[in-house]
N, C-alpha and C positions, 0 to 999 in steps of 0.2 A: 504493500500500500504506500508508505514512503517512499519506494522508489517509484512507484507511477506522480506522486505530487509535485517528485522533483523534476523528474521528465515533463511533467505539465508546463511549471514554471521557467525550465528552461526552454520550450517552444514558443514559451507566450512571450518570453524576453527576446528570443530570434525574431519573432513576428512583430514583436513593437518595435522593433528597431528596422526594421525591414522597410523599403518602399514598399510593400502589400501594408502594412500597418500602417504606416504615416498616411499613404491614401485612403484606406477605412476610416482614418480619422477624419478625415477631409470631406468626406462623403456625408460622415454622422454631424458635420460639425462640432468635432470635440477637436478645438485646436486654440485652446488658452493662450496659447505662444505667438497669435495671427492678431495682435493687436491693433493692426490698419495703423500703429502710431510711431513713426521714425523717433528714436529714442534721444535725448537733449546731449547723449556725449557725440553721437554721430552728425546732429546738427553742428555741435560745437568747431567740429572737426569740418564743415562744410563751409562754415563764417572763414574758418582762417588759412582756409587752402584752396590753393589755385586750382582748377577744374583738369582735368587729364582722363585717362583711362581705368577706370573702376568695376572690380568683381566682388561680387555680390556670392560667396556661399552661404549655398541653402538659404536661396532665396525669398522661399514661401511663396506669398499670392505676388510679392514685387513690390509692398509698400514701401522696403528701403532705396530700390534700385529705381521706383520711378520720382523720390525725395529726389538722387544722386541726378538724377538725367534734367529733372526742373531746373538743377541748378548747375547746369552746362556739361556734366563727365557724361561722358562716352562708357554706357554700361552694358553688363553684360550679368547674367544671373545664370544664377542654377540648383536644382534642385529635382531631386528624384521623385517627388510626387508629380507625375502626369497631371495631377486637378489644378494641383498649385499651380502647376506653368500657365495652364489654359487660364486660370483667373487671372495670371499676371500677365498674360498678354494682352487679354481683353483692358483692364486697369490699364497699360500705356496707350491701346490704341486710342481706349476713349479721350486721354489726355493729349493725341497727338506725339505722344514720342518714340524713337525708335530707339527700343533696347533689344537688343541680343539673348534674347531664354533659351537655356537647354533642358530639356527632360532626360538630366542626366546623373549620376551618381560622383558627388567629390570628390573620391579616389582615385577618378580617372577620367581625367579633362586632356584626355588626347586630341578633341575636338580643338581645344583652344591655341592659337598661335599668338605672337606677339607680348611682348612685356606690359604689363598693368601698374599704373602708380598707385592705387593703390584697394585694397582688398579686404573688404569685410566680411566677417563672421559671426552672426548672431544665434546662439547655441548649436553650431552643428558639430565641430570640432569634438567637443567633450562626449559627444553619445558613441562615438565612434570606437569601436574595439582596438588594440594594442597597434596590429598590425595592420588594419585601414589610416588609422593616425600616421604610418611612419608613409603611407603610398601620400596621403595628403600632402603631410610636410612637401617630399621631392615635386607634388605638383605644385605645391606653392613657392618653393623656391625654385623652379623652371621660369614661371608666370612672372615674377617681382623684377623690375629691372632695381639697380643700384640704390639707395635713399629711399626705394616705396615703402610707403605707410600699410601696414599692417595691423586690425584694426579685431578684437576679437571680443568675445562676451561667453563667460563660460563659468556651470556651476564650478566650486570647488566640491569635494569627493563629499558625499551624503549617502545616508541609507540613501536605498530606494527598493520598492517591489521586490525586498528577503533579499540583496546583493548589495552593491553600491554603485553608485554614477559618478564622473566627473575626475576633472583634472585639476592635478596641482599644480602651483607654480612650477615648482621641482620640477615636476615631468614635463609642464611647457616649455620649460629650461631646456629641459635635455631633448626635446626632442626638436625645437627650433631654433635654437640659442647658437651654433654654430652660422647660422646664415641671417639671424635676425637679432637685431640690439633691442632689448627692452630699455624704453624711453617714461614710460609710464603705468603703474598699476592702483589700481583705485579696488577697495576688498568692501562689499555691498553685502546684501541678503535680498533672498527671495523669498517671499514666503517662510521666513525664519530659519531660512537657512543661505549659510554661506556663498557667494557668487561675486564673481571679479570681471572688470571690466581691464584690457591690456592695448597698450599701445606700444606696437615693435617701428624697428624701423630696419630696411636689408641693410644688409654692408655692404 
């Protein structure tokens, strides 16, 4: 019996992490994280930088990447829920702008050419298993040309659903810190728990 609960548990963690999950989510409307609201460190970041080339991971429906294109970058999103993309295309076309969506998976942005100044991440990074994290990393330092801002939003490690979620500095350390200088870290909560906001910059 234990061991079917734990097989349970560990399919329903593959499935929630899964593009099958995240799109059930999208479907049901259970996506707490689709706030429609560009978050005030990412404006912040938009007041005081010059406009250029911008990626968007895990994009969601696009409400950051159509903030990013209002105000002149040149963007591009992404994200592995199919619904998400189709909302966020619909979201620029109605606004008029051209952004770039893939219905694609972060680990492997072979599709993408060219260097990006700069790259956002609003919780995808930390959901990510051991070894999708280190395929990310190399895609994102292929993508980064020299000085791009690097721009990330991730819990730190909490229960979650009898396991645990999320990344530490340490590990953000060690797994980007060779090709990206932390410039800034701001240590928040969510929901009573733990969560950081990071700004890198490449070398």
């Amino acid at each position: 019996m234990e061991r079917n609960v734990s097989l349970w548990r560990s399919w329903r963690e593959r499935f929630n992490r899964s593009r099958w999950g995240f799109e059930w989510r999208y479907w049901r409307g259970r996506t707490p994280w689709d706030t429609q609201i560009t978050p005030p460190e990412v404006m912040e970041f938009i007041a005081r930088t010059p406009p250029g080339r911008a990626l968007d991971l895990g994009c969601g429906t696009g409400t950051n990447a159509v903030t990013l294109a209002r105000h002149g970058w040149q963007v591009t999103g992404v994200d592995f829920a199919p619904k998400a993309i189709r909302a966020a295309r619909r979201k620029a076309a109605a606004q008029g702008l051209e952004i770039s969506f893939h219905a694609a998976d972060v680990t492997d942005l072979r599709m993408l050419t060219g260097l990006y100044d700069y790259v956002l991440d609003i919780g995808c990074l930390f959901v990510l298993r051991e070894a999708d994290r280190v395929k990310y990393a190399q895609g994102l330092s292929r993508l980064t040309r020299p000085q791009a801002w690097y721009m990330l939003y991730a819990w730190l490690p909490r229960p979650w659903k009898g396991g645990f979620m999320g990344i530490s500095p340490e590990e953000l350390e060690s797994l980007i810190g060779g090709q990206f200088m932390k410039v800034r870290q701001v240590i928040g909560e969510e929901r009573g728990f733990p969560s950081a906001w990071y700004w890198f910059r490449r070398r």
